[in-house]
FIZA-758667 format. One line per 10 residues: number of its first residue (from 1); for each residue x, y, z of C-alpha. Coordinates in steps of 0.001 Angstrom, whole numbers, plus 500000, padded with zeros to 6 digits. Last residue first. Example, Ala and Ser with C-alpha at 12.3 -4.5 7.8 and 13.67 -1.06 7.14 Angstrom:
<recs>
2) 513670 498940 507140 | 512300 495500 507800 .
</recs>
This chain:
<recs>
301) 511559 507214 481091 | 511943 503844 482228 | 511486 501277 479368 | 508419 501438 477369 | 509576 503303 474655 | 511869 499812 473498 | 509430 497613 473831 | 507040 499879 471557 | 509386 500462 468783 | 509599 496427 468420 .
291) 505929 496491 468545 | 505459 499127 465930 | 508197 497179 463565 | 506237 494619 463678 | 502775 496084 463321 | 503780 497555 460291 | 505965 494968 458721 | 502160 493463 458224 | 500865 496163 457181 | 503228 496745 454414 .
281) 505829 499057 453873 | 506558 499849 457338 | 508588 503785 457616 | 505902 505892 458322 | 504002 503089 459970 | 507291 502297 462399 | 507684 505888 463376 | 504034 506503 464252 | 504178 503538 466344 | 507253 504734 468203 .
271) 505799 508436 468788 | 503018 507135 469940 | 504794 505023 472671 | 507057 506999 473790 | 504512 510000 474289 | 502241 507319 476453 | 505584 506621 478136 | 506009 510417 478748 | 502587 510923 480199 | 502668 507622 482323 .
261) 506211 509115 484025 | 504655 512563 484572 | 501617 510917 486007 | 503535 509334 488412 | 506387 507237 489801 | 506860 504868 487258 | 505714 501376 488733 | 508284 499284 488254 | 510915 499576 485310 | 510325 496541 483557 .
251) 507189 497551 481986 | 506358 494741 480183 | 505331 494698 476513 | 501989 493842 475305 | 500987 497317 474471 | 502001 498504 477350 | 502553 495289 480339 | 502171 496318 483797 | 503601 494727 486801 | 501581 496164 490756 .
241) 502294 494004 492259 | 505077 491454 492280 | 505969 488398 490283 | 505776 489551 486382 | 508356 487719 484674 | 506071 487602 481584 | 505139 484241 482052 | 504502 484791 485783 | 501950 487273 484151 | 500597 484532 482180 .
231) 500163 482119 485103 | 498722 484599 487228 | 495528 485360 484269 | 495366 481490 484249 | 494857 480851 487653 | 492124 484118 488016 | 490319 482796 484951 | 490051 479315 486543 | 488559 481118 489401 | 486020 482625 487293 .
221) 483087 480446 488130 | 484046 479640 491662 | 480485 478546 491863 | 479622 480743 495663 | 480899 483704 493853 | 478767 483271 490501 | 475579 482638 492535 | 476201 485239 494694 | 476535 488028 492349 | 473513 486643 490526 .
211) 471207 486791 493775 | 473001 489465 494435 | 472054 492130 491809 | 474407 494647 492045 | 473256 498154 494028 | 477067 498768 494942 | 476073 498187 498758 | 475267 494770 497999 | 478232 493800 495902 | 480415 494856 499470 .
201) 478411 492173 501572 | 479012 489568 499422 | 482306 490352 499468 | 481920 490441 503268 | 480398 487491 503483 | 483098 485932 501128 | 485832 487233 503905 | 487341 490156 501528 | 488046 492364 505294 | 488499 489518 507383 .
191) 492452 489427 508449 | 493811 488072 505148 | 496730 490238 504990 | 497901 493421 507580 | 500388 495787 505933 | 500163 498733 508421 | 500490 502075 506020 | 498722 501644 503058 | 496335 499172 504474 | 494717 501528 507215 .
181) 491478 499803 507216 | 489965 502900 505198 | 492317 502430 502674 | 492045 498875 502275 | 487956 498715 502351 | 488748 501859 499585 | 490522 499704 498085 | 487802 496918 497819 | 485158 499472 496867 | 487350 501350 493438 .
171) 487719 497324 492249 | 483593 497332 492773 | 482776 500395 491036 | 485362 498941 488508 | 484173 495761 487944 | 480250 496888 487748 | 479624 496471 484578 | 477234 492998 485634 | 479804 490579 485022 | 482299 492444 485789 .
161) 481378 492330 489281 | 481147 488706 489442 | 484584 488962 488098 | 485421 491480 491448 | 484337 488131 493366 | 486969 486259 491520 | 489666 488466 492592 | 488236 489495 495878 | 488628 485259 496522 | 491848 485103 495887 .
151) 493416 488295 498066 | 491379 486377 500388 | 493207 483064 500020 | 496875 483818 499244 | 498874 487112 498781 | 499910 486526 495641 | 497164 487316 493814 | 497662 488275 490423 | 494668 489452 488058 | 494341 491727 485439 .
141) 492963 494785 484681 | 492821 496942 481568 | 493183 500338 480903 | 492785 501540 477885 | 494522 504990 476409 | 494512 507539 474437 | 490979 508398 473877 | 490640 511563 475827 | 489025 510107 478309 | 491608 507175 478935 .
131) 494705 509667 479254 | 493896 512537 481455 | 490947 511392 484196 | 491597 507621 483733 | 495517 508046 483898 | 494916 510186 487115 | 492805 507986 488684 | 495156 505026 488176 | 497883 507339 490130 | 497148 507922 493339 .
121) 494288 505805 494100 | 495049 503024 492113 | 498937 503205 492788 | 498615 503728 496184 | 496602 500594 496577 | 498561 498425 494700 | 501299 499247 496809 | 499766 498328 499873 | 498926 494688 497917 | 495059 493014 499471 .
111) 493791 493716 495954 | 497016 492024 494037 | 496985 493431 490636 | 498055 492914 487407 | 497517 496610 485139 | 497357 495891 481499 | 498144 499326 479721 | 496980 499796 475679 | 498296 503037 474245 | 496541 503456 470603 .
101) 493084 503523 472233 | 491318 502039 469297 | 489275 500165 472161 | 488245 503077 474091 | 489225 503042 477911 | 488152 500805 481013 | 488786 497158 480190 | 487477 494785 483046 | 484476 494035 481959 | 483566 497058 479286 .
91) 483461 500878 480840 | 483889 503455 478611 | 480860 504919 478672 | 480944 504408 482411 | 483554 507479 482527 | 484150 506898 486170 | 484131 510740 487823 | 482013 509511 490917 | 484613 506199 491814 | 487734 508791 491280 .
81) 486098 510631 493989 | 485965 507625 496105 | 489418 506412 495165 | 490780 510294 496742 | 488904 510049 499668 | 490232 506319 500563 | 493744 507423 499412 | 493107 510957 501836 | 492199 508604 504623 | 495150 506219 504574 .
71) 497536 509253 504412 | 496123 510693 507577 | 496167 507769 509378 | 499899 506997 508289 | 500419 510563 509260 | 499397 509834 512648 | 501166 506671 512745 | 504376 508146 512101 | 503829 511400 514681 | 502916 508698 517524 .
61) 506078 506597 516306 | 508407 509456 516352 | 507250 510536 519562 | 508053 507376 520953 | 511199 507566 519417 | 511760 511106 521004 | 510504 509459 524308 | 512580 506179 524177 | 516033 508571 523495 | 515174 511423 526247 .
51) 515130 508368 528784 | 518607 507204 527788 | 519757 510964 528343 | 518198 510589 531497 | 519526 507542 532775 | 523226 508465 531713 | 522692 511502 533660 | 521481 509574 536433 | 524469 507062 536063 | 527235 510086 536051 .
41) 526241 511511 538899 | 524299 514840 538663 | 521334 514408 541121 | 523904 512823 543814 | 523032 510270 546080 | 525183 509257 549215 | 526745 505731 549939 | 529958 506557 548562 | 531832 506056 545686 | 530599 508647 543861 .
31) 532170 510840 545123 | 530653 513682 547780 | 530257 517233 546747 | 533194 519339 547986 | 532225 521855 550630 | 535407 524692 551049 | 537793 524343 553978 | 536744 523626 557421 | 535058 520709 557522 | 531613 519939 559052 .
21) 531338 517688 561449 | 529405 514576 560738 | 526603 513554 562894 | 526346 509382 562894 | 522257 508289 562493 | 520976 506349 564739 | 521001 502420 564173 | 523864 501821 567308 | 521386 503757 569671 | 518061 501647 568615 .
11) 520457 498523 569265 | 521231 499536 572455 | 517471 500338 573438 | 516421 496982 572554 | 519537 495142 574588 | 518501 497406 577602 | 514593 496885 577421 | 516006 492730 577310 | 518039 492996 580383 | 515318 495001 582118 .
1) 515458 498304 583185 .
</recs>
């Protein structure tokens, strides 16, 4: 053998694995400290429970989004029904609701706002199907975009709308756009949806005439109308959406949280004018004393 075959075959001796002789008393399992593995050690149990953490948030996450899906297409489903049952009678620009309705509600809204969105679809409807066709209430709409350029340009495009009695065929659209895009759930702002082609796009569908549509859109003819409508609810110290004002009077409370809330301020409200003509003298201390009673029944139920 040559010296190098013996250096190679004494270093392929030292690398062999060392047998160990067993003990004679009971089998312990190794410590830790040595260079064995061991299923149970403290790190792999540490591993594991840290594992079991990620997946039941990961679970979490895949259930969330799920029901965010699910949510976002029962709002779309529910504005589209509440699109069929419009009581175009009562339609007028941006007013929906008889004008001797002795409740009036201005609604300022943002059309790209989550919250705006649940409110229309879950509530709004409601209102419409209970209160405005039965005469006691108007709804009217308002503008307040505060979430820049396209939440902007829906609001002068739904104007267009209005022009032709088609505001709130064309309001109902836009959220549904929202709903459908998941809005409610994953807050995403001027991504495309109200791009003016889009807009454009959406008047189509709702049978307006577009030459018209588009010639008001493309002017910016009611964008002075949008400015002042978010001036006046700054004004009222309205600076999120959905603010209301009923019967001139904000509704500091928020949104109330449904149609029991609207019911009972509706109540409030008739009750408080009937109060102050039973007790005005003249017309005049009438309508007074009606819209002190008002402010007053307007705050949270």
């Amino acid at each position: 053998m040559s010296n190098r075959q013996a250096r190679r075959e004494q270093a392929r001796t030292s690398r062999a694995p060392r047998t160990t002789r067993p003990s004679a008393g009971p089998s312990k399992r190794p410590s830790n400290t040595g260079g064995g593995s061991d299923i149970f050690s403290r790190g792999f149990l540490l591993a594991m429970a840290g594992f079991a953490v990620v997946a039941v948030v990961v679970i979490a996450v895949v259930v969330a989004f799920a029901g965010g899906d699910d949510e976002s297409a029962d709002l779309a489903s529910e504005l589209e029904k509440a699109t069929a049952e419009l009581p175009l009678d009562l339609i007028k620009g941006t007013k929906i609701g008889k004008d001797e309705a002795p409740v009036k509600i201005v609604s300022y809204e943002d059309f790209q706002c989550p919250f705006c969105l649940q409110y229309t679809a879950q509530q709004e409807s409601q209102i419409v199907a209970e209160l405005v066709k039965s005469g006691k209430v108007q709804i009217e709409y308002r503008h307040l975009p505060i979430l820049k350029n396209e939440s902007v340009r829906a609001a002068t495009a739904s104007q267009c709308a209005a022009d032709q009695e088609k505001f709130w065929q064309y309001h109902h659209k836009l959220f549904i756009v929202q709903a459908e895009a998941g809005q409610a759930t994953s807050e995403k702002l001027n991504v495309g949806r109200f791009s003016d082609d889009n807009l454009k796009k959406y008047a189509s569908e709702l049978g307006l005439d577009t030459a018209k549509f588009n010639t008001c859109f493309d002017s910016n003819e009611h964008l002075e109308l949008v400015t002042n409508q978010q001036r006046e609810a700054n004004q009222f110290g309205i600076t999120g959406t959905p603010g209301f004002l009923v019967n001139g009077t904000p509704l500091g409370a928020g949104t109330p949280s449904g149609i029991e809330d609207w019911r009972q301020i509706v109540t409030n409200v008739e009750n408080a004018i009937a109060t102050a003509t039973a007790n005005a003298g003249t017309p005049s201390a009438t309508a007074g004393a009606a819209t002190t009673a008002t402010a007053t029944a307007t705050k949270a139920p």
